[in-house]
N, C-alpha and C positions, 0 to 999 in steps of 0.2 A: 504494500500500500504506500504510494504516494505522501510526502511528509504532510504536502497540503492537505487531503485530502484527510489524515491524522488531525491534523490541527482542526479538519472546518469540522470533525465529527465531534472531539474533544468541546469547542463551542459550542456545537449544537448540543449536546448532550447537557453542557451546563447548564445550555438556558432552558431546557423543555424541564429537565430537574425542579430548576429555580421555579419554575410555573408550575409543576406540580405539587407543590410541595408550599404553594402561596407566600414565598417570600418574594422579598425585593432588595436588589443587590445594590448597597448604596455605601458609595465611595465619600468620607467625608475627610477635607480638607480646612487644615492649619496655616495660611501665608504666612511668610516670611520674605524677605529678600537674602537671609542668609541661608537658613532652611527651610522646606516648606515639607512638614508634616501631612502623609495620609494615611487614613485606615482607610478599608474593606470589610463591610461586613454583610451576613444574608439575614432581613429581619423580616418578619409579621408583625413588629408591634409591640409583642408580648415576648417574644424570644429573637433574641441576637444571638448569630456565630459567626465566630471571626474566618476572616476567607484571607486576608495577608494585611501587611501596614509596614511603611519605610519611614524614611523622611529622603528628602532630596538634599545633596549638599551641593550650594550652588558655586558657580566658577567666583573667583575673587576678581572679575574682570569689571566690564562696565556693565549697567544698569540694565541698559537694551540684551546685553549678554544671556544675562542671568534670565529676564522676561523670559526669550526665544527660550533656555532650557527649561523654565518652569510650564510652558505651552508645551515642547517637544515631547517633554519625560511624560505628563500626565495624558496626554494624548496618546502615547503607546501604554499606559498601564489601562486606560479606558478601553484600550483595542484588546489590550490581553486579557481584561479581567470584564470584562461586559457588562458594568452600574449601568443601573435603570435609572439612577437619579444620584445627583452632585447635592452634595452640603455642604457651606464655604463659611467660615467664620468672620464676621464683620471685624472692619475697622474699628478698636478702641483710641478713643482721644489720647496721644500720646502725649509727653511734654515735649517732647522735639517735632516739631513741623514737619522736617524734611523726615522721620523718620515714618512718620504718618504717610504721608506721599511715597513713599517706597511703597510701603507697605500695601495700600491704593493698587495700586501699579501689582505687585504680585498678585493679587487679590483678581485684576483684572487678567493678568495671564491665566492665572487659575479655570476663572470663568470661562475665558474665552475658549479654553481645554475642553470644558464640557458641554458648550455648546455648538464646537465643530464633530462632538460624538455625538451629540441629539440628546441630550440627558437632560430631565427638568433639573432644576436648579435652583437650591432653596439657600436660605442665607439666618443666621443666626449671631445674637448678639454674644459675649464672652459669658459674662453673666449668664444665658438661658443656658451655652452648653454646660458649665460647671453646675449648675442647680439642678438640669435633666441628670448629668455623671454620678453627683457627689451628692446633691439633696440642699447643697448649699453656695449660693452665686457667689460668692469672695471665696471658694474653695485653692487650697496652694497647689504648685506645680507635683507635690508630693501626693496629697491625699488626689489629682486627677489621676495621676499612675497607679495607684493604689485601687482604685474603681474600676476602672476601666479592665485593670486584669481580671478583677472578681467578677465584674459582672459579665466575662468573654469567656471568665475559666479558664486564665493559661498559667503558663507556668514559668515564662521567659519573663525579664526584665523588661519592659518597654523604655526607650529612648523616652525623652521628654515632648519632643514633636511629634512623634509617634501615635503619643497616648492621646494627644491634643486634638488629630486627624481620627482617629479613634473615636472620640469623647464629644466630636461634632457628628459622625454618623450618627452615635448611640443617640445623642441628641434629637436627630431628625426623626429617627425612627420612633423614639415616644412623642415626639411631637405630632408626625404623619396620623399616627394610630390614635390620637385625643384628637385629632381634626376630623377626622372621619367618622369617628363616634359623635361627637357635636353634631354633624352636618345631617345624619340619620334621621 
């Protein structure tokens, strides 16, 4: 068999899975301009499991640089890993300006990633992810890594951008599922 022909069976296989089994494969994203944090996970709402999570480390070049890899990289783990739907963590008021505006700027490549895959695209404030993770919106970079693996079940240390890309899926996915209950 054909590598291709391996690989389109392998996807097909994921996604008729993922539909039978009514989950929804939702990629959630951390911006940075130095790293940019994501998880992977497959939810209904009520149960999350973890499907992968990295962080990207970006080139130490220019600005425009780093965009193109944060568009590049997430656009081939969109092709590899098949999200039905993006979740991106908003811009927090930083005290540095320009560090806001970077930030912006990632934020936008990130986007711009999942809507050249077709993926809806949900967006969340820092605050909503920590209180959906942790139960508590001022939660620290500790107790989000600390959630995040309990409530995935693993057993690895997660990175801090990681958990963050993580902890914004986890995020969407109790959010998605109190939106649809509401609207009932």
């Amino acid at each position: 068999m054909s590598i291709l022909m391996s690989n389109f069976l392998t996807v097909y296989w994921r996604i008729s899975v993922k539909k039978q089994q009514g989950k929804i494969r939702i990629i959630g994203i951390d911006p940075g301009s130095i790293r940019t944090g994501y998880g992977i996970i497959d939810s209904d709402g009520y149960h999350s499991s973890y499907v992968t999570s990295g962080f990207l480390k970006l080139p130490t070049t220019s600005l425009a640089c780093k965009l193109g890899a944060i568009f590049k990289s997430l656009s081939e783990l969109c092709q590899q890993w098949q999200p039905q739907q993006m979740a991106v963590e908003e811009v927090f008021m930083a005290k540095n300006p320009m560090s806001a505006l970077k930030l912006g700027h990632a934020r936008g490549a990130a986007i711009s990633a999942g809507c050249h895959a077709d993926l809806e695209i949900y967006e969340y404030t820092a605050k909503q992810v920590k209180k959906s993770a942790v139960g508590y919106g001022a939660a620290s970079k500790d107790q989000m890594q600390h959630m995040v693996t309990r409530l995935l079940n693993l057993r690895k240390v997660l990175q801090e951008d990681e958990a963050d890309g993580l902890a914004v899926a986890i995020c969407h996915a109790h959010t998605a599922l109190n939106t649809q209950q509401i609207n009932k």
